[in-house]
C-alpha positions as CSV (number, residue, x, y, z in Angstrom):
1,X,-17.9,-8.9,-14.4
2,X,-20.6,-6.3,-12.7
3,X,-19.3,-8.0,-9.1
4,X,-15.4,-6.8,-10.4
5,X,-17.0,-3.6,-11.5
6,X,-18.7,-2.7,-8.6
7,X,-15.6,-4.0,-6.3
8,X,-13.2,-1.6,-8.1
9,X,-15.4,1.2,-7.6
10,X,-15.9,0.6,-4.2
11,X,-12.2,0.9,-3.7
12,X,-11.5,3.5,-5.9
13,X,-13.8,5.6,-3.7
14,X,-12.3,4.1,-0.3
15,X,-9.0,5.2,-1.1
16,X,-8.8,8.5,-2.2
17,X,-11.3,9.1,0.5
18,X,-8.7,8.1,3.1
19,X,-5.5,9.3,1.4
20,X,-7.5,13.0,1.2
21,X,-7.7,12.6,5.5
22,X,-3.8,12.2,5.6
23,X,-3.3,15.0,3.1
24,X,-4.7,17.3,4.8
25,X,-3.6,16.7,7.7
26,X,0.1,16.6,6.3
27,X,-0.6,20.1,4.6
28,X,-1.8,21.5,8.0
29,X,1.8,20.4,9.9
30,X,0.9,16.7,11.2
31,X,3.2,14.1,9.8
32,X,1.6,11.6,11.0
33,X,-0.2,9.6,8.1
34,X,3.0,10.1,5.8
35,X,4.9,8.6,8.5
36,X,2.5,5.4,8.5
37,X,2.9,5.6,4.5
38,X,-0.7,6.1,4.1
39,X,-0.4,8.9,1.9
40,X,-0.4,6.5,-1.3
41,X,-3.1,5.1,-3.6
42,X,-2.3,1.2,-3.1
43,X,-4.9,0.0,-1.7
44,X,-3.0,-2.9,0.4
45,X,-1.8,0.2,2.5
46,X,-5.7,1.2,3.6
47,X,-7.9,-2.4,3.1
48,X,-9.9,-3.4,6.5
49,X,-10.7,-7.0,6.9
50,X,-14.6,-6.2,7.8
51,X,-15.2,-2.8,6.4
52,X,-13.0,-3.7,3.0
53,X,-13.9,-6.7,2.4
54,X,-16.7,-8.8,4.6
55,X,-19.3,-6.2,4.7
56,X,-19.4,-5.3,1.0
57,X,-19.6,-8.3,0.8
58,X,-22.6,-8.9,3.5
59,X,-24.4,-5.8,1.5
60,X,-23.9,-7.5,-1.9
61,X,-25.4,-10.9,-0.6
62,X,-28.2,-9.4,0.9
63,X,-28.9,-7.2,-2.3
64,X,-28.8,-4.1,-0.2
65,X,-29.5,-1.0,-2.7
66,X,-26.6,0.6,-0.6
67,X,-23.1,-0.8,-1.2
68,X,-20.7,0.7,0.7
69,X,-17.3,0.2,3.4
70,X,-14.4,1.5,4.9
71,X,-10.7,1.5,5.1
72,X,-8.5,1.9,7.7
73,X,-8.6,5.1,9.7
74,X,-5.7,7.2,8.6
75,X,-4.1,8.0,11.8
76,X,-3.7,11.8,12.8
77,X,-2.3,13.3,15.8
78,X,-4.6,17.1,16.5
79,X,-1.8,18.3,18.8
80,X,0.1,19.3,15.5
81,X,-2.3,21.5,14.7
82,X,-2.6,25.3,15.0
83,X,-6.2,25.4,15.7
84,X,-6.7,21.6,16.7
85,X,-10.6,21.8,16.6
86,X,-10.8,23.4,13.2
87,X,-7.9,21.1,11.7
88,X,-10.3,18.2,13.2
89,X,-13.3,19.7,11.1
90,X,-11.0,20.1,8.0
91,X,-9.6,16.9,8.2
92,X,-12.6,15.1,8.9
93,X,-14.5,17.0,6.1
94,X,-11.5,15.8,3.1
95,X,-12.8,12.8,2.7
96,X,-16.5,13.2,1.3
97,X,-15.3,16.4,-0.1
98,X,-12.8,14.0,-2.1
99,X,-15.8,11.0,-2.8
100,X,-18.2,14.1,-4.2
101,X,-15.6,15.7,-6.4
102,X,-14.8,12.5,-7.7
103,X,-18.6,11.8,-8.6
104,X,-18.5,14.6,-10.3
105,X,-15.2,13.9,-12.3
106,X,-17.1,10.1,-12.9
107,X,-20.3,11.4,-14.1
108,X,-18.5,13.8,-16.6
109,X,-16.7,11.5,-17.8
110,X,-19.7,8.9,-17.8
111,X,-21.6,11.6,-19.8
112,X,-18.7,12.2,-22.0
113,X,-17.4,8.5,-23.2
114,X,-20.1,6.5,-21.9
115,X,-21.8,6.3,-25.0
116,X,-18.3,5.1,-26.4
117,X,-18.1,1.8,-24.6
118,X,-21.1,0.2,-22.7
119,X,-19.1,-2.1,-20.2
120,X,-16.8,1.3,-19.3
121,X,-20.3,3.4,-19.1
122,X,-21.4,0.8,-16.3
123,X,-18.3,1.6,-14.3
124,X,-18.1,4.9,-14.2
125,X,-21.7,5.0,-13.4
126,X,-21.3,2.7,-10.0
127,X,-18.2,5.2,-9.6
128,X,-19.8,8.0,-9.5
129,X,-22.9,6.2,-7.4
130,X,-20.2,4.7,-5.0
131,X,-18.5,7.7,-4.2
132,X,-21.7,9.5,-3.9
133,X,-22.7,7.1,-1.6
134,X,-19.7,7.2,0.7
135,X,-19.8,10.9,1.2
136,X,-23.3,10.9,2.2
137,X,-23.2,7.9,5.0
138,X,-19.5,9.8,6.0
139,X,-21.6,12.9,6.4
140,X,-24.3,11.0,9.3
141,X,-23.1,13.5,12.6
142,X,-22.5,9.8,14.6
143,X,-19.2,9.5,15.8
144,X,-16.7,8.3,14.4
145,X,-17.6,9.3,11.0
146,X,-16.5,12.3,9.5
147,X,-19.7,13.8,9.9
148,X,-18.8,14.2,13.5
149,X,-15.6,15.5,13.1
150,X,-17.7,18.5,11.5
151,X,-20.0,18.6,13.6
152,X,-17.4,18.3,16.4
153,X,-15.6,22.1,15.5
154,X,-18.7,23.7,15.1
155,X,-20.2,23.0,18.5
156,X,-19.9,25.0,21.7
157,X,-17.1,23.8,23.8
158,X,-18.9,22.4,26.3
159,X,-20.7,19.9,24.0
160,X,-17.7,18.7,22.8
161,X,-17.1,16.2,25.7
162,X,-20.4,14.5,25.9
163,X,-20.6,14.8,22.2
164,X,-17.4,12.5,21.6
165,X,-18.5,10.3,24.5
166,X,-20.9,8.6,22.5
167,X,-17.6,7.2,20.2
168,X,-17.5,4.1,22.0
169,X,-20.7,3.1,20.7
170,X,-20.8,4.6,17.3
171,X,-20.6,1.4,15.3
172,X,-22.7,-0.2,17.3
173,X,-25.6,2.5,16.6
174,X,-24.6,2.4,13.5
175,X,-25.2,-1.7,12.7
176,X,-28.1,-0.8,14.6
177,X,-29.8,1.5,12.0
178,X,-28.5,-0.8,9.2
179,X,-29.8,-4.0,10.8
180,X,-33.1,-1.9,11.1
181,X,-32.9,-0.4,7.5
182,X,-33.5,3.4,8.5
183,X,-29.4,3.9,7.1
184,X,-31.1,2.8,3.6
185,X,-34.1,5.1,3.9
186,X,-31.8,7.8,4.4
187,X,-28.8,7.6,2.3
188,X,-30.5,6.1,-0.6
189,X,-32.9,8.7,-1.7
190,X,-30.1,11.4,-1.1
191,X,-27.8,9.1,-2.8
192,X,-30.0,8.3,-6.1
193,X,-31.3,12.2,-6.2
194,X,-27.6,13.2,-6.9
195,X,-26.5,10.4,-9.0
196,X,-29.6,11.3,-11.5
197,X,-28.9,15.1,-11.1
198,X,-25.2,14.4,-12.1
199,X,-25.9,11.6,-15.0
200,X,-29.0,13.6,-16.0
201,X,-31.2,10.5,-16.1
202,X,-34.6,10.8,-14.8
């Protein structure tokens, strides 16, 4: 039952977290996404085979204190855009924007209800962790994350280039610092701080 819990949380913070990238862009003149009919909230439209499904489930069976994954990239085309480098920014920061608002929705109504029902308490509480947790590894500056779409519109112009050169090997860094644990050293005491400031458990 805690496996199904934390599962449904995971995707209920994937989701939205994608759906919010193809929103915005749709809102600032790129069809793109709603063409691919990834503006919806069924989660067939968005799972990835490895970041879905096979390394939630690598972090689960190695008891990682850090469970989180990915969807599929909403696609987006920049050249739609009025101010392509600041849609980049906006579009790339919807998505953790999204995962925090919806810890904070999660740990209202956690604080709210919770005491109502034990078994609902539990999910709402790896919701709010979950999504907490998404935002904040999104947030890590290495491309392709969203961090580094952010990053990305508020550099100079001429960083931009070598900047988004290191794309290529993003995942790869990436696996790197998991396999090495510093992704854990990071995200998890950023993580926990806010999911105790939001339940208000010490």
């Amino acid at each position: 039952m805690e496996l199904l819990i934390k599962l449904l949380a995971l995707f209920l913070a994937i989701v939205p977290h994608e759906v919010a990238h193809g929103y915005v862009a749709w809102k600032l003149g790129d069809p793109t996404a709603r063409r691919a009919n990834r503006l919806t909230l069924n989660p067939l439209a968005h799972i990835d085979l490895f970041g879905s499904i096979i390394l939630p489930g690598m972090l689960m069976f190695m008891h990682s204190p850090v469970l989180f994954g990915w969807a599929k990239p909403v696609p987006f085309d920049p050249r739609y855009f009025r101010d392509p480098r600041r849609g980049i920014m906006l579009v790339g920061a919807a998505g953790p924007i999204t995962n925090f608002a919806m810890a904070i929705l999660s740990a209202l109504l956690f604080r709210v209800l919770g005491p109502v029902n034990g078994l609902f308490a539990l999910f709402l509480a790896y919701l709010c962790i979950t999504n907490i947790i998404l935002g904040v590894f999104n947030l890590i500056p290495i491309p392709p994350l969203d961090g580094s779409r952010v990053v990305m519109g508020l550099l100079p112009e001429d960083l931009v280039g070598p900047y988004l050169r290191l794309e290529p090997f993003g995942f790869v860094i990436i696996f790197g610092l998991l396999y090495l644990g510093a992704l854990d050293r990071v995200i998890s005491p950023a993580a926990f701080f806010l999911f105790r400031l939001l339940l208000g458990t010490p």
